[in-house]
C-alpha positions in Angstrom: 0.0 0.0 0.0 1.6 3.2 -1.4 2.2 6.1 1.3 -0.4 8.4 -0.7 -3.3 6.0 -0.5 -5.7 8.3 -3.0 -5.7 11.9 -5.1 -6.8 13.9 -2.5 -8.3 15.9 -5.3 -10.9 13.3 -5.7 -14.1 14.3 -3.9 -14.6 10.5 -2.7 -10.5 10.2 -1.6 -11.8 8.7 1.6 -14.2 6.2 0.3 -11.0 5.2 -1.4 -8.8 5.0 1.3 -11.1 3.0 3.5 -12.2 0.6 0.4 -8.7 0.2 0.4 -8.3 -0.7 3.5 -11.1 -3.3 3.4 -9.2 -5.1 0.3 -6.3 -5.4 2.4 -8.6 -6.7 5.7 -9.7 -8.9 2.9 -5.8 -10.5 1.6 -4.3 -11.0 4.8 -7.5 -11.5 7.6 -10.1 -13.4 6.0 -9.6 -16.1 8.1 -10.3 -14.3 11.2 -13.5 -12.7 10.1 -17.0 -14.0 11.6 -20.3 -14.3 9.0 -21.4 -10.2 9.8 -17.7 -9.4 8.7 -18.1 -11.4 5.6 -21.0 -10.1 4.6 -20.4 -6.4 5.0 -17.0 -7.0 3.1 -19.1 -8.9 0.9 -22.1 -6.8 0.2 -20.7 -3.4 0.7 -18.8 -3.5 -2.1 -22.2 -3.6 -4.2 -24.0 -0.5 -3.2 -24.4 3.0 -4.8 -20.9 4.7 -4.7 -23.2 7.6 -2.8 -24.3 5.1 -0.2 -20.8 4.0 0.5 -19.4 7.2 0.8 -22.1 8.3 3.2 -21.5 5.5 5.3 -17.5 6.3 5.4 -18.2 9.9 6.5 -20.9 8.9 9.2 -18.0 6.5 10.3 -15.5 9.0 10.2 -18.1 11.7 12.4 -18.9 11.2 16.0 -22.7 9.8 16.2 -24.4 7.4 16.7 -27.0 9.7 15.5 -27.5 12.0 12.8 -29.8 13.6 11.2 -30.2 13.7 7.6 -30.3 17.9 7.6 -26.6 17.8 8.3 -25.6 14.8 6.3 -25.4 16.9 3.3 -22.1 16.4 1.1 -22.1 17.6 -2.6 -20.4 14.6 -4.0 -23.4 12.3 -2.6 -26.4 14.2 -3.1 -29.7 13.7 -1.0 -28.7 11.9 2.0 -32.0 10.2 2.4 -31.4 8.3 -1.4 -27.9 7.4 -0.2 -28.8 6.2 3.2 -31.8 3.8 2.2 -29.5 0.8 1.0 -27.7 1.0 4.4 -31.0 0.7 6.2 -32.4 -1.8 3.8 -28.6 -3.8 4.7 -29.2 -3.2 8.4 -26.3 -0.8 9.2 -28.2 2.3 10.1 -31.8 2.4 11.6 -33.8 4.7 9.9 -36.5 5.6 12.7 -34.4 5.2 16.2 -35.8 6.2 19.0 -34.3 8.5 21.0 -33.8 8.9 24.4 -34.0 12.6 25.6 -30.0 12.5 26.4 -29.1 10.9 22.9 -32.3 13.9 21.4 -30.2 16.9 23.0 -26.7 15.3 21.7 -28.2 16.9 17.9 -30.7 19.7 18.0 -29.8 22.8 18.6 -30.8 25.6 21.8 -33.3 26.9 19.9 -35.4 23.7 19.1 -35.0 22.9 22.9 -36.2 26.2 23.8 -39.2 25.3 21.2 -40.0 21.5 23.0 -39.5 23.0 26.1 -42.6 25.8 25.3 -44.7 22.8 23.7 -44.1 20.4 27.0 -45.0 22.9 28.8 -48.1 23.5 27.2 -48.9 19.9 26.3 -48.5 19.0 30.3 -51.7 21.2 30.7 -53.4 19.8 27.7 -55.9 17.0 28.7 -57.0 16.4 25.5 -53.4 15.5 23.9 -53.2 12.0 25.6 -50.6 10.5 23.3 -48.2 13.5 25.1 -49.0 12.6 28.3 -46.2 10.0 29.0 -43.7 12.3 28.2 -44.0 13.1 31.8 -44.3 11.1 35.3 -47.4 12.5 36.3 -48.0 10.0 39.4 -45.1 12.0 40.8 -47.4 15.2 41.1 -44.9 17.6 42.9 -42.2 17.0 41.5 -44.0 17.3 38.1 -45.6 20.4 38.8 -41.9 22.1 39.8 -40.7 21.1 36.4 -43.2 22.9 34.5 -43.1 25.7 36.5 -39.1 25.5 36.0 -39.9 25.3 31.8 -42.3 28.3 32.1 -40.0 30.1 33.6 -37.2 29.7 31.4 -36.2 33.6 29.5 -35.8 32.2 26.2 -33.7 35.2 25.4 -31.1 33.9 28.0 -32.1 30.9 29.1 -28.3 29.0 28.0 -28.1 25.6 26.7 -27.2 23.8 30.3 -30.3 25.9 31.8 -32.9 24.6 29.5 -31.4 20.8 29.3 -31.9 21.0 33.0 -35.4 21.9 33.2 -36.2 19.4 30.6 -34.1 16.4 32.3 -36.4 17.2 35.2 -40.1 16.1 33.1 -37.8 12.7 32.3 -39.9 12.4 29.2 -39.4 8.8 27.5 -37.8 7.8 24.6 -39.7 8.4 20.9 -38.5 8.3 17.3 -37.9 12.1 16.1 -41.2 12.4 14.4 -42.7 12.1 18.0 -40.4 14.6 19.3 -40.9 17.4 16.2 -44.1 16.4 14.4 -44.1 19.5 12.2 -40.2 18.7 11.5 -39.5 17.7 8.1 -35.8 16.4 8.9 -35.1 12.9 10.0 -32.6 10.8 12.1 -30.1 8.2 11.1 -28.7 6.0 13.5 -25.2 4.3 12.5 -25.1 0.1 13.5 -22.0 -0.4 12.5 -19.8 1.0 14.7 -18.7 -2.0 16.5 -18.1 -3.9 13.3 -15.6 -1.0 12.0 -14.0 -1.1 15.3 -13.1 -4.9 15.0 -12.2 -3.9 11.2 -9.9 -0.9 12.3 -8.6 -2.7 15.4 -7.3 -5.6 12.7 -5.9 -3.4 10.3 -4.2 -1.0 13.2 -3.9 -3.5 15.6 -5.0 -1.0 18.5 -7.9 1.6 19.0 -5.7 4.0 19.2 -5.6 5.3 15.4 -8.4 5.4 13.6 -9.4 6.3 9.7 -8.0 9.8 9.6 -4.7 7.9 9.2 -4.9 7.7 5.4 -6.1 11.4 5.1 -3.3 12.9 6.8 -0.7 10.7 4.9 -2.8 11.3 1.8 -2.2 15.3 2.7 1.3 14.5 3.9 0.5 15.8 7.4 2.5 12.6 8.8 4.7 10.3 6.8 5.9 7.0 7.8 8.9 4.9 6.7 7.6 2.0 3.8 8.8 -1.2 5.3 7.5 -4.6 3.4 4.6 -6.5 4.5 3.5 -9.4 3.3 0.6 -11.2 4.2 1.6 -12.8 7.5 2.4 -9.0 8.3 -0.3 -8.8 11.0 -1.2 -8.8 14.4 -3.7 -11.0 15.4 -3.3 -15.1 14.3 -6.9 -15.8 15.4 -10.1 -14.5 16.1 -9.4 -15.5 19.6 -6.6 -12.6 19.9 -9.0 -9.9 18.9 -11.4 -11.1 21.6 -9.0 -10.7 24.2 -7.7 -7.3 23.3 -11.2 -6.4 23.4 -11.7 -8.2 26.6 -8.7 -5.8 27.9 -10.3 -3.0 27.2 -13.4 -3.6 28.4 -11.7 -4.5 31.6 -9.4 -1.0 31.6 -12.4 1.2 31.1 -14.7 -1.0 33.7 -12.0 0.0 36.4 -11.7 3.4 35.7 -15.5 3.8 35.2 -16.1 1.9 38.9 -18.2 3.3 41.3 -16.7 1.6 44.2 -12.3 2.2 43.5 -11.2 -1.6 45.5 -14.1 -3.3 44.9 -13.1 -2.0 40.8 -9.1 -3.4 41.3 -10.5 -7.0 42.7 -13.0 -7.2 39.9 -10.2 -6.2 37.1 -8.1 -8.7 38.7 -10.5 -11.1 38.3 -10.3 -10.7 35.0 -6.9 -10.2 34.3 -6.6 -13.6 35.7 -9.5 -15.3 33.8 -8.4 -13.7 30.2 -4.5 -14.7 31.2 -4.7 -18.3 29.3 -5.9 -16.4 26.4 -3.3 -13.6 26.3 -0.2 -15.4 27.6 -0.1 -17.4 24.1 0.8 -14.2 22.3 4.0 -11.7 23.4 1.8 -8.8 21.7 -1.4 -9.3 23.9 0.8 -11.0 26.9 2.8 -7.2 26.6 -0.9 -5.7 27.1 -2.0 -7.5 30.0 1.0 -7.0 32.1 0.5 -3.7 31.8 -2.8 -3.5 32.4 -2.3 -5.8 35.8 1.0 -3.2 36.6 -1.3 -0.1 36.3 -3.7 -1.7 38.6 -1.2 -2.8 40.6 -0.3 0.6 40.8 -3.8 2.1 41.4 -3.8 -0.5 44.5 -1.0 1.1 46.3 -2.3 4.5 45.7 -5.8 3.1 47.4 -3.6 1.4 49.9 -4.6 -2.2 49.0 -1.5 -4.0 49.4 -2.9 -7.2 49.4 -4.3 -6.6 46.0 -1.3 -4.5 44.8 0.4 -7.8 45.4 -2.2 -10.1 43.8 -1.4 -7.7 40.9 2.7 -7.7 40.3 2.7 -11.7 41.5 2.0 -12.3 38.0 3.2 -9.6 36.0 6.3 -9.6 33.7 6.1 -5.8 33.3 10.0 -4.2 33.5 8.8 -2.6 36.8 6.6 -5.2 38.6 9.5 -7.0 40.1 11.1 -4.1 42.3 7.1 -3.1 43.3 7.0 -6.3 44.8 9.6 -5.9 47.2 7.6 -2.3 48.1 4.8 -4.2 48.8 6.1 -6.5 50.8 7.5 -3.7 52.9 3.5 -2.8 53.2 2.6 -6.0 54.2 5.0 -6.3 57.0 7.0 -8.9 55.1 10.6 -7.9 55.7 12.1 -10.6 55.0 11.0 -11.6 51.7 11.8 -8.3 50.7 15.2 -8.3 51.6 15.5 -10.9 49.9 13.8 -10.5 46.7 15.7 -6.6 46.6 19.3 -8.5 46.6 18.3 -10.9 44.0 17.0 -7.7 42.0 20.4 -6.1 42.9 22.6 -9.3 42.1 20.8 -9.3 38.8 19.3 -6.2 38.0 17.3 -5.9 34.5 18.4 -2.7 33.9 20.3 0.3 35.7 16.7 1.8 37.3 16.0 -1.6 38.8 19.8 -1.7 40.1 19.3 2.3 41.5 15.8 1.4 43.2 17.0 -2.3 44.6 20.7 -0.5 46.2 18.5 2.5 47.9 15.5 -0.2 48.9 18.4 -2.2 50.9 20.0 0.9 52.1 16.7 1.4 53.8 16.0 -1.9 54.2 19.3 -3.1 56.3 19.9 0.3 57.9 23.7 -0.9 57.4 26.4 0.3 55.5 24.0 -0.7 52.5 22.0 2.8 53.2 25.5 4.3 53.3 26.3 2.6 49.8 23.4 3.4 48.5 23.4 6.7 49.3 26.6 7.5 48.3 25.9 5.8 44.6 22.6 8.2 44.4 25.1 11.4 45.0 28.0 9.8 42.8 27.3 11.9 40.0 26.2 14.8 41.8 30.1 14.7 43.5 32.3 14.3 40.3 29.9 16.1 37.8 31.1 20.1 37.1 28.9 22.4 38.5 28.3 26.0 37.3 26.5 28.7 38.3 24.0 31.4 36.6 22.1 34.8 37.5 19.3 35.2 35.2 18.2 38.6 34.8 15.2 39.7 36.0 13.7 40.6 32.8 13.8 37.1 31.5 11.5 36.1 33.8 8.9 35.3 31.8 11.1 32.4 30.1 11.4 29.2 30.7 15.1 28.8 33.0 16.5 26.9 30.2 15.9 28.7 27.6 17.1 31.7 29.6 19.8 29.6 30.7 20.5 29.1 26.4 20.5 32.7 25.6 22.5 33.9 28.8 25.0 31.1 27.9 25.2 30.9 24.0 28.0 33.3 22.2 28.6 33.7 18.3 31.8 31.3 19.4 30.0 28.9 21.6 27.0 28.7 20.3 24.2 26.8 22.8 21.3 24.4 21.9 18.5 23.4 23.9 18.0 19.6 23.2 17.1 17.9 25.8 16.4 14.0 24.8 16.9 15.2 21.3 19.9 15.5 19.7 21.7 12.2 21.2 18.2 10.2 20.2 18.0 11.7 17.1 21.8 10.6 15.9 21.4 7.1 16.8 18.1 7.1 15.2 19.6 8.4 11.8 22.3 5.8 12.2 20.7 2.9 13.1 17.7 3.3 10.6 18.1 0.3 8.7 18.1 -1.7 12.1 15.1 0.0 13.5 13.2 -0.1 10.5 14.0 -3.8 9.5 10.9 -6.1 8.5 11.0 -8.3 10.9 8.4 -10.4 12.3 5.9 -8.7 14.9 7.5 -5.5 14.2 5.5 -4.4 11.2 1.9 -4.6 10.6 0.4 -1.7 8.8 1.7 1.5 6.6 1.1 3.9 9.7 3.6 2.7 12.0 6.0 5.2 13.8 8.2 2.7 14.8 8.6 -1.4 15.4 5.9 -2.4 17.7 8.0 -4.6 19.4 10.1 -1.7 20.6 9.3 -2.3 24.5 10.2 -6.2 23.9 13.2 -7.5 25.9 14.4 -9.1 23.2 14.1 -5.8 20.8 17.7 -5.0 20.5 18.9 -8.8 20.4 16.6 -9.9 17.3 18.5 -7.1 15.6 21.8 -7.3 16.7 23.5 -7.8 13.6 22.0 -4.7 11.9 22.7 -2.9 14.9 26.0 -4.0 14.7 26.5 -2.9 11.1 25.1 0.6 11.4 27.4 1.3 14.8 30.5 -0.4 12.6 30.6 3.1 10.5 31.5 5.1 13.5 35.1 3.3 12.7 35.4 5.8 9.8 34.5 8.8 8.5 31.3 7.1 6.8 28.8 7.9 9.7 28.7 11.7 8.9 27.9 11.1 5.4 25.4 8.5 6.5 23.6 10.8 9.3 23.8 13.7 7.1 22.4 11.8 3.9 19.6 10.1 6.1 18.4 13.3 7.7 17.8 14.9 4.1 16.1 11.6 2.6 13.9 10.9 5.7 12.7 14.2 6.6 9.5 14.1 8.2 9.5 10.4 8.4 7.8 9.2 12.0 10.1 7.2 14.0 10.7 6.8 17.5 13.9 8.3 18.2 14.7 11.1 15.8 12.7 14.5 16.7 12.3 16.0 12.9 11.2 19.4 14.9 14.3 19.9 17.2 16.9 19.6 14.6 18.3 22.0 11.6 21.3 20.9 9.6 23.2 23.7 11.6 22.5 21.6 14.7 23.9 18.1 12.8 27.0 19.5 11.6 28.0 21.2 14.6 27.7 17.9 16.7 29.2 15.9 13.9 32.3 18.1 14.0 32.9 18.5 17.6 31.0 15.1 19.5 33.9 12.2 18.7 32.8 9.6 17.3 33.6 7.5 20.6 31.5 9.3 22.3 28.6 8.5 19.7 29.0 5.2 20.3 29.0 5.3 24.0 26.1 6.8 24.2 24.2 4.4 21.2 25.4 1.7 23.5 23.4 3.0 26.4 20.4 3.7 24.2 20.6 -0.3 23.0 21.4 -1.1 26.8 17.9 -0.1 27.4 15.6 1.6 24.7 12.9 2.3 26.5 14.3 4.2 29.9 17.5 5.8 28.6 15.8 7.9 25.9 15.0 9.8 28.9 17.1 12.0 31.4 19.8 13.8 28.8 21.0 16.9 29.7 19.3 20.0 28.8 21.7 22.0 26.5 24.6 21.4 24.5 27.3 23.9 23.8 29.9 23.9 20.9 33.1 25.4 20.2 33.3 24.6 16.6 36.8 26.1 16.0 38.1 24.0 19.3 36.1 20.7 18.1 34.6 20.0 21.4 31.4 20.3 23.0 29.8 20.5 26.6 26.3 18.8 28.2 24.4 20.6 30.0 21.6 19.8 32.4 20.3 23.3 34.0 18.0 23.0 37.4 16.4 25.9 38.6 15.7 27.1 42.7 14.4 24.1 44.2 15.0 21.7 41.8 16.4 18.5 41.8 18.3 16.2 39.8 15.8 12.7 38.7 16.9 9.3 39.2 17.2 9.0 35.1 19.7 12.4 35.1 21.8 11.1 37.5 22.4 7.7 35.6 23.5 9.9 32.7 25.6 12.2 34.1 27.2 9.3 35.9 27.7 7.6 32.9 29.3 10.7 31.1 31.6 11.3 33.9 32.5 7.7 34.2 33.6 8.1 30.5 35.3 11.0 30.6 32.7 13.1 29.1 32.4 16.6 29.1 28.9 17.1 31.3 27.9 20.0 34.0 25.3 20.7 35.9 24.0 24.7 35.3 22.3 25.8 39.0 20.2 29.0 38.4 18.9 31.3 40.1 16.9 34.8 39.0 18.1 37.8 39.9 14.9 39.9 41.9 13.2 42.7 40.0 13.8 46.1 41.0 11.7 49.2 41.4 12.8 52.7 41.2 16.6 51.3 41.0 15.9 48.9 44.5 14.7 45.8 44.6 11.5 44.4 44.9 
C-alpha cells in the first residue's frame, strides 16, 4: 500500500482510502472474520458509490445519530437516497428512538427552547393523551416544579445547560424524532455499525488508538511514515481469539476506571486479568498488554492502599517494573524478609540500571547498614564528580522558561548553545541505526502507519536485531557515519520514527555535533540507548554547547531554585563522567526585580 493512499483531489478520496483498507482486511484477515464481517466486506462492495461514501463519512463523524439535515455532502447528493440501501442492509436504523439525552446530543438551543414551550403546554393539555407520557405524572410535585421551572425559562437567555436542565427534570421517554418534532420535516439516522468497523480498524491497526483519519493525513502529507514490506503474514492477530482478548482488555481497563466503588473495581479487574490470562499469555503482543494492564492496577492499588491486592497484581506480572514493586509491597505488608531478599536478587541481577538504583537505595533502607551508606553515596555519585556552574538570570527574562534563559544567557557567536534535551543524542542514533530500527521483521510491522517497530518495549528488541545494529554502529570506525547521518536526515525528513525528533533539529545543529562530538562518544552513548531503549531515551541533559573552532562540546543539564536532579539524570551524568565526558550541571537562580533602582 503506497504512502499516498488516494488523489486527495478526488471528492470520494476517503471512500478510497477506506475501500482500500477493506481489500487489504480482505488478503491478509479473511480467516479471522466472523459471518457479519463477511458479509459487509461482501455486500458493501455492491452498493451506490453515494451510499458508500455516506456511510464512510458517518463512520469518520462522531454519532451514533444523525440527522439527515446535516448529512449533506455535494459529492453524494440527498442523503435520504444514499442512506436507504444502508438501512435496507441493516447498518443504520432509519427511525431510532431517542432517548432525551441521545435527542439533546443533535438539535440545537433553539429547538430545545421550542420542545421546552410545547411540553409545557402539552402538560396542561388533557385532550393531547398520546403527550402525556412524556412526563411522570403519578409524581405530582415534582412534576408540577418542572413545568413551573420550563415556564420560567427567558428564552432570550435561558443558556443551553439551563434549558437541558429543566427538561431532564419532566424525564420524558424515549420516541423516534417524528414524536419529538411532528411539524419537523428532517429525520434521524442512526449508525449500526460501529462495532463492526472497530473490530475492522482494530485488525488493520492492531490497536484503538488510530483510527481512519490515518490515510487522510498521509494522503495530505500531514504525517509520513517509513515503507517497510509486509507481506501477508504481516499482522497482528493469528486468530479471532486474539481480537477477543484485546477487546476483553479494554473492556476491563475502562470498567476500572469507570467503577463506582475504586477496591471493589481493582479486585473485579483482577478477576479478569486472571481469567483472560490463558488467552493472552499465548501471544507476546497481547501478553505485553495485560502485564501492563495488571501493573497499572497494581499501581492504582498502592495509591488506594490495598496491598494485598497490589500484590495479587505484580505476582504475576512480567512488566520491566513489577518486580522491584514487589519488594515495596512487601514492605506494606509487613514482610521484611522476603523483601530483603527478593531486593538482593534484584540487585545481584538487576534488569536494567533503574532496577539496580531502586533495589541499592531499597536495601540501604532496608538493612539500615552500610548498604544505606552505599546506597546513598551511589545516588550522589554523579552529583560529587559532575562540574557544576552557576548562573544569574536577569530579572527581565523572567517570563522564560530557565532553560531557555539559561541558552541565551549562555550561547556566544563562538559557543554557540542548543536546547536539546532528549533530542539531539536520540536523534543521531536514530539516523544511524535506521536500517536496524526499521528492519521487516516479524511482529514488528503490521500496517503502513507505523511510527516505529511495535516490538520496541520487547526484551528481546535490541537482540533480534543485533547484527544490523551492529552494522550501522560499525561506520563510526570511519568517516562514513557523517555522510550517513547527514544523507539520512535529508532523505527521511518528516518520516515518523521513535527516536529522531524532525522538529528539534536543523542541519546547523547536525553538523555542529558531527564536528565536535567524537565519534567514541557516539558510540557510548548508542550503547546505552541499545542497553535499554525504552528508559535511557530519557534523562539527557538540557543544553549542548559547541566550540566549533576547538572541536569539542559540553552537556548541560540546567535546574532551577528548588530543583532537583531525577533518578534517570543522575544515571547519565554518571555515565558521562565515568567516561570522561564533558557534562555539567547549570544551578540558576533569578536575579529579583527592581523598582525605582531597588529591589523588589
Amino acid at each position: 500500500m503506497p504512502r499516498v493512499l488516494a488523489d486527495s483531489s478526488d471528492s470520494f478520496y476517503y471512500l478510497a482510502n477506506f475501500e482500500r483498507a477493506l481489500g487489504w482486511l480482505d488478503a491478509r484477515c479473511a480467516d479471522l472474520f466472523d459471518d457479519g464481517e463477511r458479509r459487509f466486506l461482501r455486500d458493501f462492495v455492491a452498493l451506490p458509490r453515494a451510499s458508500r461514501a455516506l456511510f464512510v463519512r458517518m463512520l469518520m463523524r462522531k454519532g451514533p445519530d444523525f440527522r439527515a439535515s446535516k448529512l449533506y455532502y455535494a459529492e453524494i447528493g440527498c442523503p435520504r437516497e444514499a442512506a436507504a440501501p444502508l438501512v435496507a442492509g441493516g447498518w443504520l436504523d432509519g427511525a431510532p428512538v431517542l432517548a432525551f439525552d441521545a435527542l439533546a446530543a443533535i438539535v440545537t438551543k433553539a429547538e430545545l427552547l421550542a420542545l421546552a414551550a410545547h411540553l409545557a403546554q402539552v402538560t396542561h393539555e388533557p385532550d393531547l393523551a398520546d403527550l402525556a407520557d412524556l412526563a411522570d405524572t403519578a409524581n405530582a410535585p415534582s412534576h408540577a416544579a418542572a413545568v413551573q421551572a420550563l415556564n420560567a425559562l427567558d428564552k432570550r437567555s435561558a443558556t443551553r445547560a439551563a434549558t437541558l436542565a429543566a427538561l431532564d427534570a419532566l424525564a420524558p421517554s424515549a420516541r423516534e424524532w417524528a414524536a419529538w418534532f411532528p411539524a419537523s420535516a428532517d429525520a434521524v439516522f442512526r449508525f449500526n455499525a460501529a462495532p463492526l468497523c472497530e473490530r475492522l480498524r482494530l485488525m488493520f491497526f492492531g490497536n484503538l488508538r488510530q483510527d481512519w483519519t490515518e490515510f487522510v493525513l498521509a494522503d495530505l502529507g500531514v504525517y509520513r511514515y517509513e515503507q517497510v514490506p509486509l507481506d501477508a503474514a504481516s499482522r497482528v492477530f493469528q486468530q479471532r481469539a486474539d481480537i477477543d482478548a484485546y477487546l476483553a482488555l479494554r473492556d476491563c481497563r475502562e470498567a476500572l476506571d469507570l467503577a463506582d466503588d475504586p477496591v471493589a473495581g481493582l479486585a473485579c479487574a483482577l478477576d479478569t486479568l486472571d481469567a483472560l490470562a490463558p488467552r493472552t499469555h499465548g501471544n507476546a503482543w497481547l501478553r505485553a498488554r495485560h502485564d501492563r494492564l495488571r501493573h497499572a492496577v497494581g499501581l492504582a492499588a498502592e495509591r488506594a492502599s490495598e496491598a494485598d491486592l497490589a500484590w495479587r497484581a505484580y505476582v504475576d506480572s512480567a512488566h520491566p517494573e513489577s518486580r522491584y514493586r514487589r519488594v515495596r509491597v512487601l514492605e506494606q505488608l509487613a514482610r521484611r524478609d522476603e523483601a530483603v531478599a527478593l531486593a538482593q536478587a534484584i540487585a545481584a541481577a538487576p534488569a536494567n540500571e533503574e532496577e539496580a538504583q531502586r533495589a541499592a537505595r531499597t536495601l540501604g533502607r532496608l538493612l539500615r547498614t552500610r548498604a544505606k551508606k552505599h546506597a546513598s553515596q551511589a545516588d550522589d555519585t554523579a552529583a560529587s564528580t559532575h562540574a557544576t556552574l552557576s548562573l544569574t538570570l536577569p530579572a527581565a527574562w523572567a517570563a522564560l522558561r530557565v532553560e531557555e534563559a539559561s541558552r541565551r544567557a549562555l550561547s556566544t557567536d563562538d559557543a554557540p548553545v542548543f536546547y536539546v534535551e532528549n533530542t539531539l543524542i536520540t536523534s543521531l542514533f536514530g539516523l544511524l541505526c535506521w536500517p536496524a530500527l526499521f528492519a521487516p521483521l516479524p511482529g514488528a510491522f503490521f500496517h503502513p502507519f507505523q511510527r516505529g517497530p511495535a516490538d520496541l518495549h520487547a526484551a528481546d528488541f535490541v537482540s533480534r536485531r543485533a547484527e544490523r545494529f551492529a552494522a550501522c554502529l560499525a561506520e563510526l570506525d570511519t568517516d562514513a557515519y557523517r555522510t550517513t547521518i547527514l544523507r539520512r536526515y535529508d532523505e527521511k525528513a518528516g518520516i515518523q520514527s521513535p527516536f529522531v525528533a524532525w522538529g528539534a533539529l536543523t542541519r546547523e545543529l547536525l553538523t555542529l555535533a558531527l564536528d565536535c562530538m567524537p565519534a567514541a562518544h557516539l558510540r557510548l552513548w548508542f550503547a546505552r540507548l541499545l542497553d535499554d531503549p525504552t528508559t535511557n531515551r530519557c534523562g539527557l541533559p538540557d543544553l549542548v554547547r559547541f566550540w566549533p573552532r576547538e572541536r569539542r562540546y559540553e552537556l548541560i543539564e540546567v535546574k532551577g531554585p528548588g530543583d532537583r536532579l531525577q533518578d534517570n539524570q543522575r544515571r547519565w551524568l554518571a555515565y558521562c563522567v565515568a567516561h570522561r565526558m564533558p557534562v555539567s550541571v547549570l544551578h540558576v537562580r533569578r536575579a529579583e526585580a527592581e523598582v525605582d533602582g531597588a529591589p523588589r
